[in-house]
Each structure stands twice: as structure tokens, then as C-alpha cells.
C-alpha positions in Angstrom: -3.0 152.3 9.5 0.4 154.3 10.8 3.6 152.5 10.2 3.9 152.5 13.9 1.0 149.8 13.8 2.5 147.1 11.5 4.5 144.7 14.0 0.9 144.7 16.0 -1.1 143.9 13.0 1.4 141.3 12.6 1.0 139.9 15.7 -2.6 140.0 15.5 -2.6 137.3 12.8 -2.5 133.8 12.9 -0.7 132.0 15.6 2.2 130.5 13.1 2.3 134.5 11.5 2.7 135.3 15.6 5.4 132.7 15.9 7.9 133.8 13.2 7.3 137.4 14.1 8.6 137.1 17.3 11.4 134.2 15.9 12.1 136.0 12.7 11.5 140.1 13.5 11.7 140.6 17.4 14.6 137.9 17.5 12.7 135.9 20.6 11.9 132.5 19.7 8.4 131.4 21.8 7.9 127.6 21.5 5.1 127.9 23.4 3.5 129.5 20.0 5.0 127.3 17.6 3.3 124.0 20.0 -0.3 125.7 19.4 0.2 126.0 15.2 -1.0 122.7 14.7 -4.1 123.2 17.6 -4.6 126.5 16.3 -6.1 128.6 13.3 -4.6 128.0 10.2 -2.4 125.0 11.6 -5.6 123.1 12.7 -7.4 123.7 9.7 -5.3 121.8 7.1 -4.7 118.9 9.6 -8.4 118.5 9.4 -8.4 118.5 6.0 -6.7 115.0 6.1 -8.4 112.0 4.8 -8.9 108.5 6.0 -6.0 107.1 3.9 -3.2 109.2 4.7 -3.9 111.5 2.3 -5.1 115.5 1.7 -7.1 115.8 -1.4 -7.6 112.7 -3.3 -3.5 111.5 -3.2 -0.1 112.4 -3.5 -0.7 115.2 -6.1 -4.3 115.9 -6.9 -6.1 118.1 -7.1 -3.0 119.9 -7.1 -3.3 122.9 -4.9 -5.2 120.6 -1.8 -3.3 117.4 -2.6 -0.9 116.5 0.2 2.6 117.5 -1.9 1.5 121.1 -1.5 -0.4 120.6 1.7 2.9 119.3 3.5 4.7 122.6 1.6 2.1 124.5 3.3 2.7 122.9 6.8 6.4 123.6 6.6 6.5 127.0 5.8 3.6 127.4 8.7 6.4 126.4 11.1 4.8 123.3 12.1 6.3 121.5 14.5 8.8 118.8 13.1 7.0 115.6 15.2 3.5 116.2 13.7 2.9 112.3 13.5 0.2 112.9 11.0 2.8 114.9 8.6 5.6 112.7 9.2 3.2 109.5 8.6 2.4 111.1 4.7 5.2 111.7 4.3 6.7 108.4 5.1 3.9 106.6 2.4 5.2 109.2 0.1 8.7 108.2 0.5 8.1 104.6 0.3 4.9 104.1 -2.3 5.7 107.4 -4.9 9.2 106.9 -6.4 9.8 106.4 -9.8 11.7 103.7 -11.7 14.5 106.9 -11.7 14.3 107.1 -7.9 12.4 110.4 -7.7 9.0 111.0 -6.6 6.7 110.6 -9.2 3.0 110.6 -9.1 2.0 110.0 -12.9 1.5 106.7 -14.2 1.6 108.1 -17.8 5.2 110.0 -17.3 8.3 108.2 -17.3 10.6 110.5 -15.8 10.4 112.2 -12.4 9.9 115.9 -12.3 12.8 117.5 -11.0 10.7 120.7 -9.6 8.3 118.5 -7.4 11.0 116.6 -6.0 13.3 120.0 -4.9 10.0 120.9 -2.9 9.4 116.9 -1.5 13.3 117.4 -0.1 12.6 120.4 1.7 9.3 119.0 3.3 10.8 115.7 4.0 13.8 116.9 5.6 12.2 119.9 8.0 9.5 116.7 9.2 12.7 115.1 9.6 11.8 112.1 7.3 14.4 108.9 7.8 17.7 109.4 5.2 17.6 106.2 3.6 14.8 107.2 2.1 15.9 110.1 0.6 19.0 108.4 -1.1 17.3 107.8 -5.0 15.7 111.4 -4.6 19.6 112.9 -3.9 20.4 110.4 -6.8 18.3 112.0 -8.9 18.0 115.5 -8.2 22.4 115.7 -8.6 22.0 113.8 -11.9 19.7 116.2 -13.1 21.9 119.6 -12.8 22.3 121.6 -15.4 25.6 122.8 -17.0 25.2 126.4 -15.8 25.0 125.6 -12.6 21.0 125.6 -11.9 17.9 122.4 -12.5 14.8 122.4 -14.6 12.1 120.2 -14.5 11.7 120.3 -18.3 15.9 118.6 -18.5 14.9 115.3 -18.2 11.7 115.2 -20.5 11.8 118.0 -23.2 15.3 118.2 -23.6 15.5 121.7 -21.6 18.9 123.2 -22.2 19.3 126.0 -19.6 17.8 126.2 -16.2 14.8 127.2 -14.7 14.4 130.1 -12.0 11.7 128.4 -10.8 13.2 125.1 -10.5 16.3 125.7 -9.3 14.8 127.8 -6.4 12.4 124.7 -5.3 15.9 122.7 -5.7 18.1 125.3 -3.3 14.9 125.3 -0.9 15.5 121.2 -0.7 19.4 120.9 -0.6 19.1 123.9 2.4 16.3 121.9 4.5 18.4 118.4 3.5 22.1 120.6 5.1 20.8 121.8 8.1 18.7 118.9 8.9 21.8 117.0 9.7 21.4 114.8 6.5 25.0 113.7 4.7 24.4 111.8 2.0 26.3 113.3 -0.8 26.2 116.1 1.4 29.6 117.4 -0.4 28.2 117.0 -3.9 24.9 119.1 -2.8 26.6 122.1 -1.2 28.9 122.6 -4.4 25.1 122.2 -6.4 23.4 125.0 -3.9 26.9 127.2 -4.8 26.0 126.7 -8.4 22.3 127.3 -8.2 22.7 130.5 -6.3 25.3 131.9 -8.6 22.9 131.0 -11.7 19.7 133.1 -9.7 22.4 136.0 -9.0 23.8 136.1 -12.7 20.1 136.9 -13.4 19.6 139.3 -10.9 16.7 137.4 -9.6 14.8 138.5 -12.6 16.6 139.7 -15.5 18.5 138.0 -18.6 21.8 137.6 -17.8 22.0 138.9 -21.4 20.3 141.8 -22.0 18.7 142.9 -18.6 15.4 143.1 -19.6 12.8 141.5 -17.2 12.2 137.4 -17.6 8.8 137.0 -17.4 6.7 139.9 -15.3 5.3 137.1 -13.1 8.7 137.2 -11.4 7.5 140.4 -9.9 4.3 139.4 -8.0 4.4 138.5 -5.0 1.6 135.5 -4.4 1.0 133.4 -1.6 1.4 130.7 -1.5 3.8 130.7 -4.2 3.7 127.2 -4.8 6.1 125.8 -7.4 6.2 129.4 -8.8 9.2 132.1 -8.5 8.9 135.3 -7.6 12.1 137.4 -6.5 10.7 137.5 -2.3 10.2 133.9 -2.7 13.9 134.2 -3.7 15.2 136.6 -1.3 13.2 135.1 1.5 15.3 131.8 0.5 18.6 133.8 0.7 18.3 135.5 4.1 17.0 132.3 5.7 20.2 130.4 4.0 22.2 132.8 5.3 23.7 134.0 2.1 26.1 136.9 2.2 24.7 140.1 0.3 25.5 140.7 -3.2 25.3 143.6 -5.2 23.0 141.4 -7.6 20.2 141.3 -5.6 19.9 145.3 -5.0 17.6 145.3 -7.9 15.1 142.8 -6.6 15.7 144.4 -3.1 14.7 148.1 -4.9 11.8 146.4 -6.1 10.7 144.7 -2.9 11.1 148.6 -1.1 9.0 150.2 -4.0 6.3 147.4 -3.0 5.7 148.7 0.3 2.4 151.0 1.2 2.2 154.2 2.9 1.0 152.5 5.9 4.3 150.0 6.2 2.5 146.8 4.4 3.0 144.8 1.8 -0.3 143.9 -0.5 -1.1 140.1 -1.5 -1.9 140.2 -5.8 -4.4 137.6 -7.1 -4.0 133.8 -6.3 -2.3 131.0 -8.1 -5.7 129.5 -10.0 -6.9 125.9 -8.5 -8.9 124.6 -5.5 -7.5 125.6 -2.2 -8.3 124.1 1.5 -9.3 127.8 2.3 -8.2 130.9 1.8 -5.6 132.4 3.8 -5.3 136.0 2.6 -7.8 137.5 0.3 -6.5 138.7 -2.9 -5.4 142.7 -3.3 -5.8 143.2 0.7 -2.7 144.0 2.8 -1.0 140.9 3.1 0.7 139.3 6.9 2.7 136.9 4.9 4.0 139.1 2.3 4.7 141.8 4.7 5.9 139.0 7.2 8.6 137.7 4.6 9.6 141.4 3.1 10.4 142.7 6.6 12.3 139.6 7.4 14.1 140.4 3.9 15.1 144.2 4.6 16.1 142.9 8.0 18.9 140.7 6.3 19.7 143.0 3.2 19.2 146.4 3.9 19.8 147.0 7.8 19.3 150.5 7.9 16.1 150.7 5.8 14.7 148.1 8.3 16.0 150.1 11.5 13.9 153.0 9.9 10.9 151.0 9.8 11.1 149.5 13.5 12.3 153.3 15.0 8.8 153.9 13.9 7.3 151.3 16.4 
């Protein structure tokens, strides 16, 4: 494939891939495209998937990859539309049958204490399905009780006496407070935005991927790029977050950016690695191809951080 090829091999993906191509990329929002995602292709398949009672898989979280919590994760970053009555249906029994005696959402009868990483992602679900705010109050509750001293969350603070924050949590936190903010939602709005301030100075201090000690590389994992990513980090998960926040560049994130750029093949794409292991709904993207999401999300990425380097790419086209 010549580079020159990549926005239409974009285009000829999946109609929510189509949508945020034109929306994200080509700067033209279609609704017309975003009304067929849940009629269409990829959209249409995980509605189906739905159960009887409410549910995808067999409840709120299992089996974990096809149970609805990362179903409705799926749906959102599909660009579902926000009134998909079966979504916002779920989403209200979630809401109102799967809180905790803490307030979060919890769906283990064996562990006392709500994990802080499931609810980050339940926030950013509820709120782009635009679930009702009263609702959401004990999860807030929660969620701000559970921030960490440097700034960032872990799901581990609350049951294993975690004493510095997570990457991975504290990006599925951000991801909720930035769905909650521009959702129109104010409950503790104030208290939030100074937590997303924290958060993304704690991911910067470790230049998406590094110790904020010694530089070396966190875990190599942060480097792969899967999708779906799940509850997992990896630094385009991160800088995907970041340019659709709006945040400013900073000099911290030119390493991940360099990274991201090295990533790219000769023919303009971005490849997918191997899969998160678990049952799936279907498969998307097969493992080790050339990848419409990843190349989707990295283009969408340069477009933000590294203008001119993006310009190259679409001259091409």
C-alpha cells in the first residue's frame, strides 16, 4: 500500500472507523454515519449480543471481556449514539442494582471494597450515554476519596494498601472525570477538575512510560498498542486521551510521541500486536495485521502533537 492510500483504507472500514475519520481527521462531522453505527457492522453486532435480562455475557462483569462493563466501553469508544435505549437501559440497572456498601460499582459478592479502576471506566460510559446524575453521586464520592497523595488513583488503594498510583488506573480515572466535565455533569465538578490536573501531571512526571526516577521503561507492556485496551495502559491509549481532552502539549510526552512515529510502517499504518487474552463477542482486528483503529487513534494523535509531521502524511494523499 502507498502512503497516499491510508485515509481510503480508513474509510473503507467499519462505518463507526468511517465516522471518526471524517469527525476526527478530515474535520467534517457526518451524523448521518454516526446514526447507522448501531444498524451497521461492528455497531450491530454487539447490540445483538445482548441478552434477555439486560445484560451482555452472563452480568455486570463476566465473563470479563463480553460482559456488559466492557461491552458498554466498547460502544462508547464506537461513537455510538448517546440515546441507544438498549445502552442507556444497562446502564441504568447498573447504576441502580451494582453499588457497593462504599457507593462504587462493585460486582463481587466476596470483595468489600469497590475497585477504583472499574469505576473510572463505568464514569466515562455512563456519562457519554448520558446516564441521570443522581446516580452518579456515591461513584464521584468514591472515586475523590480514593486519590492518591501524588496526584493519580489505583485500584489496589483501597484493598492492598497501594501507596503510589497506578498508570493504568489513573488513566481509566481521567477518561471518567473528562466524559463526567463535558457531559454537563457538576457534582463536585470543582473537586474533579483539580483531580484530572493531578492525574495528568502524575502521567507526565512519568513520561507516559518511564520512572519518574530513573527513566528506565515501567513495564514494556506500556509500549504495545492493543485493541481494545481494556482496563490496560499503553502510551496511545494515553495520548489518544490527551488530544481528545484537549491538553496543551508538553515536552513530556515527546518520548511517547517518538515512539508512536517509530511505530508507523512504510506504507503509512500502524500494526495491531496480540490481543488482551479472554473471550471476545468477535474479533475486530486480527492480531499482527495493519490495524484501522490503531492507525485511526495515532493519526488523530500526530494531528494534535506533532502538526507538521501530520501535514507530511496528508500532503501525501
Amino acid at each position: 500500500m502507498d502512503q497516499a492510500d491510508v485515509i481510503p483504507w480508513l474509510l473503507d472500514g467499519d462505518v463507526s472507523i468511517q465516522y471518526q475519520v471524517y469527525r476526527d481527521l478530515l474535520g467534517t462531522d457526518k451524523p448521518e454515519l454516526r446514526n447507522k453505527i448501531a444498524g451497521e457492522g461492528w455497531g450491530r453486532r454487539f447490540l445483538s449480543c445482548r441478552g434477555p435480562g439486560l445484560h451482555w455475557g452472563d452480568g455486570f462483569y463476566n465473563p470479563k471481556w463480553i460482559s456488559s462493563h466492557y461491552t458498554l466501553l466498547d460502544l462508547k469508544n464506537l461513537a455510538m449514539p448517546r440515546d441507544t435505549e438498549p445502552v442507556r437501559e444497562t446502564i441504568e440497572w447498573i447504576i441502580n442494582h451494582e453499588k457497593g456498601s462504599d457507593g462504587g460499582i462493585n460486582p463481587s459478592g466476596t470483595i468489600k471494597q469497590s475497585d477504583v479502576c472499574i469505576n473510572g471506566m463505568a464514569l466515562n460510559y455512563a456519562c457519554y450515554f448520558g446516564a441521570e446524575e443522581k446516580g452518579l453521586y456515591s461513584l464521584i464520592d468514591f472515586l475523590l476519596g480514593e486519590k492518591m497523595d501524588d496526584g493519580g488513583f489505583n485500584c489496589h488503594s483501597n484493598r492492598k494498601g497501594a501507596v503510589h498510583s497506578s498508570l493504568h488506573t489513573t488513566l481509566s480515572v481521567l477518561e471518567g472525570i473528562e466524559e463526567y466535565d463535558r457531559n454537563g455533569y457538576t457534582y463536585r465538578l470543582a473537586e474533579l477538575r483539580r483531580a484530572k490536573k493531578s492525574s495528568r501531571e502524575f502521567i507526565l512526571a512519568h513520561r507516559l512510560y518511564k520512572s519518574d526516577k530513573t527513566g528506565e521503561v515501567i513495564n514494556p507492556r506500556f509500549l504495545k498498542l492493543c485493541y481494545p485496551g481494556r482496563w490496560s495502559y499503553d502510551i496511545l491509549k494515553a495520548l489518544d486521551y490527551f488530544q481528545y481532552a484537549g491538553t496543551p502539549y508538553d515536552k513530556r510526552m515527546d518520548d511517547a510521541l517518538d515512539e508512536i512515529v517509530r511505530k508507523r510502517t512504510k506504507e503509512g499504518q500502524w500494526k495491531i500486536p496480540a490481543h488482551h487474552t479472554g473471550q471476545v463477542h468477535f474479533a475486530m482486528e486480527q492480531a499482527g495485521t495493519p490495524s484501522r483503529w490503531n492507525t485511526l487513534r495515532a493519526l488523530r494523535v500526530l494531528r494534535k502533537y506533532r502538526k507538521d509531521y501530520y501535514r507530511e502524511i496528508i500532503d501525501t494523499i
